[in-house]
N, C-alpha and C positions, 0 to 999 in steps of 0.2 A: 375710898373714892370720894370725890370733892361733891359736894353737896348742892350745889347749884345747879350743872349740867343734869344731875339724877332727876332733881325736880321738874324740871325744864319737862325730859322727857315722858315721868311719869304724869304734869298736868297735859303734856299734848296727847297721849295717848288715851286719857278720859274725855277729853274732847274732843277727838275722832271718833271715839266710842259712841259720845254722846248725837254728834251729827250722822250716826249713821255708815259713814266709811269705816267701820271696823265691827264684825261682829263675831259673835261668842270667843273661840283663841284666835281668829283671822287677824293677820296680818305683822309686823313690828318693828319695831323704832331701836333706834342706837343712836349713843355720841361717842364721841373720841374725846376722851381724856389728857389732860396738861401733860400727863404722863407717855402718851400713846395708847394705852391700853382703850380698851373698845366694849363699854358697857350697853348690854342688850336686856331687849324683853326676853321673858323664859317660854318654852317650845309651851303650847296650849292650856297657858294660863291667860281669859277673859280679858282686852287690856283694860277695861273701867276697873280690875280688881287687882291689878298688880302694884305690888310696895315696894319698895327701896331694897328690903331685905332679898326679893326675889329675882333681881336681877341678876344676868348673868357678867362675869367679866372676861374677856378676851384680848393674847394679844394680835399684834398684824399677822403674824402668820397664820392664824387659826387654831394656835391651843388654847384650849377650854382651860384658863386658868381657878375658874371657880362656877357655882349654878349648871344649869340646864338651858344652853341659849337657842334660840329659835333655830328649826330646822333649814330656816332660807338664809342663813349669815354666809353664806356664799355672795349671794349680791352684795351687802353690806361691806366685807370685805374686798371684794372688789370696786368698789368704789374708794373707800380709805388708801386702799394702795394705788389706784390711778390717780387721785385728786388730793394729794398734799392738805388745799385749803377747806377738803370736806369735813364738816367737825359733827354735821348729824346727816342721819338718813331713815327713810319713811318708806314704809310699804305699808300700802293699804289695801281694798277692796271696794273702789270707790265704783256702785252699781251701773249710773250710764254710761262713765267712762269705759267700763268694759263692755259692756252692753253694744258699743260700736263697733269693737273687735270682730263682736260676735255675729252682728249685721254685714257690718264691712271688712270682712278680712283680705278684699286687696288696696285697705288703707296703710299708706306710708305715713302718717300725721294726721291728726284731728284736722278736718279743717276749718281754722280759724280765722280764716282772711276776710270773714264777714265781722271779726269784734275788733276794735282798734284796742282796746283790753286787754285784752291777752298776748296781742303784739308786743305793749308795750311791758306789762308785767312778765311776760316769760317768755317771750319770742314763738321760734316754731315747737311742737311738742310731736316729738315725734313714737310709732309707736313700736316698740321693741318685739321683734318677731319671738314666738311661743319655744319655749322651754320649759320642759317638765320642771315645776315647784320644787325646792330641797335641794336641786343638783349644782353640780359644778359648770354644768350647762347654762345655768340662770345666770350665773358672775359671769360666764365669758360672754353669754348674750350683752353686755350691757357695754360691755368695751368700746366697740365702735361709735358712741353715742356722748362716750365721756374723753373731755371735761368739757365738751360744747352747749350740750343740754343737763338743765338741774332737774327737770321734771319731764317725766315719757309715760305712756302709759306702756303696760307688760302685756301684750295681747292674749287675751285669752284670762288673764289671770290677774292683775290689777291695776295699781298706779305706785311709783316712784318717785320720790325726789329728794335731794342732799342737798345741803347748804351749809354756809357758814355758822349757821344756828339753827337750833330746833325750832325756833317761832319762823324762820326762811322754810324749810325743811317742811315743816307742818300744813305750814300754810299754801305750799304748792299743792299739797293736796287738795286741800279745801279750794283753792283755787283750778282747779283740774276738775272736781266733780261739776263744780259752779257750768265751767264752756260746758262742759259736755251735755250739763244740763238744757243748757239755754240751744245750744243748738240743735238738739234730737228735737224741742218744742217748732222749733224754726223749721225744721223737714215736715212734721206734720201740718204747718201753715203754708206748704207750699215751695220749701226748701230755702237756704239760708243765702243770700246774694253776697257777691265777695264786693268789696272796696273797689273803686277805679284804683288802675295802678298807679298813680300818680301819689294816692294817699297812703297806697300799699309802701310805696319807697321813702315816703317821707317818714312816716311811724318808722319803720325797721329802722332808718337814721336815726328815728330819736332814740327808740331801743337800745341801737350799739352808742350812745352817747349816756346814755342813764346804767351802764352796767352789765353785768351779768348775772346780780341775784333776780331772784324772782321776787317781784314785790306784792 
């Protein structure tokens, strides 16, 4: 396996470790390979502690061609087969973002129409109705959502995001805990005011003008 993408994902996974959105075996990361083949973290191995040697590798279809790979490569998998240009993908346990879920579970979307931020780094984020962890349920929940959205949060259970790269990939994370932070602070001040819409429509233009990664 090519040595760059492994690294990529083994420094993002000590750095989600390190911020908090990952803890003890929770959560894990994959890329796709030049080959196709589909290098994962191993099923409840700590990700601050996981090495090169302990990765799993897989191909598209889902045989285990070597390791022990996470018991959610359902999602993973279905994202690589709906999304050609996805080359990594993130599952984390990012606290407030699920924390909303679990407050608001008749939320469609974080709402973010009070940061021009988030509009314009990842558009709408919407949030993936619950599916027990591990199953085949979890990849097909995620279908209706892709290839429009790179990052949603998994109600109930955590946050998502695929990219072209694992530093895109990574960093919707870190980006996703970030709103979610700032807006649960914003309800307790009173609740969070949305933009005129005037500025709502101008951001989304500039949005669909600047892409579709998540920056």
């Amino acid at each position: 396996m090519s040595d760059a993408p492994l690294q990529a994902l083994l420094d993002a996974a000590k750095r989600l470790h390190g911020r908090g959105l990952l803890a003890a075996g929770d959560g894990n990361l994959s890329v796709r390979l030049d080959d196709g083949r589909i290098a994962m973290t191993p099923r409840g191995v700590p990700k601050a502690q996981v090495r090169a040697e302990d990765l799993a590798c897989l191909s598209l279809d889902g045989t285990v061609l070597s390791g022990n790979p996470s018991s959610e490569r359902a999602m993973h998998l279905a994202v690589y087969r709906a999304v050609p240009e996805a080359k990594a993908v993130v599952h984390a346990h990012p606290p407030t973002a699920i924390a909303w879920t679990l407050a608001r579970p008749e939320l469609l979307e974080l709402p973010s129409d009070s940061l021009p931020e988030v509009i314009l780094a990842a558009g709408r984020i919407p949030v993936v109705p619950m599916a027990i962890p591990g199953t085949e349920a979890m990849g097909a929940a995620l279908l209706p959502f892709l290839p429009a959205h790179r990052l949603m949060i998994l109600a109930r259970h955590g946050g998502l995001a695929w990219g072209e790269s694992m530093q895109e990939a990574a960093g919707g994370l870190e980006r996703l805990e970030q709103v979610a932070e700032i807006l649960w602070k914003a309800e307790t001040l009173g609740g969070a005011k949305p933009l005129p819409e005037a500025d709502l429509a101008e951001l989304r233009a500039l949005r669909t003008k600047l892409g579709p990664r998540i920056l």
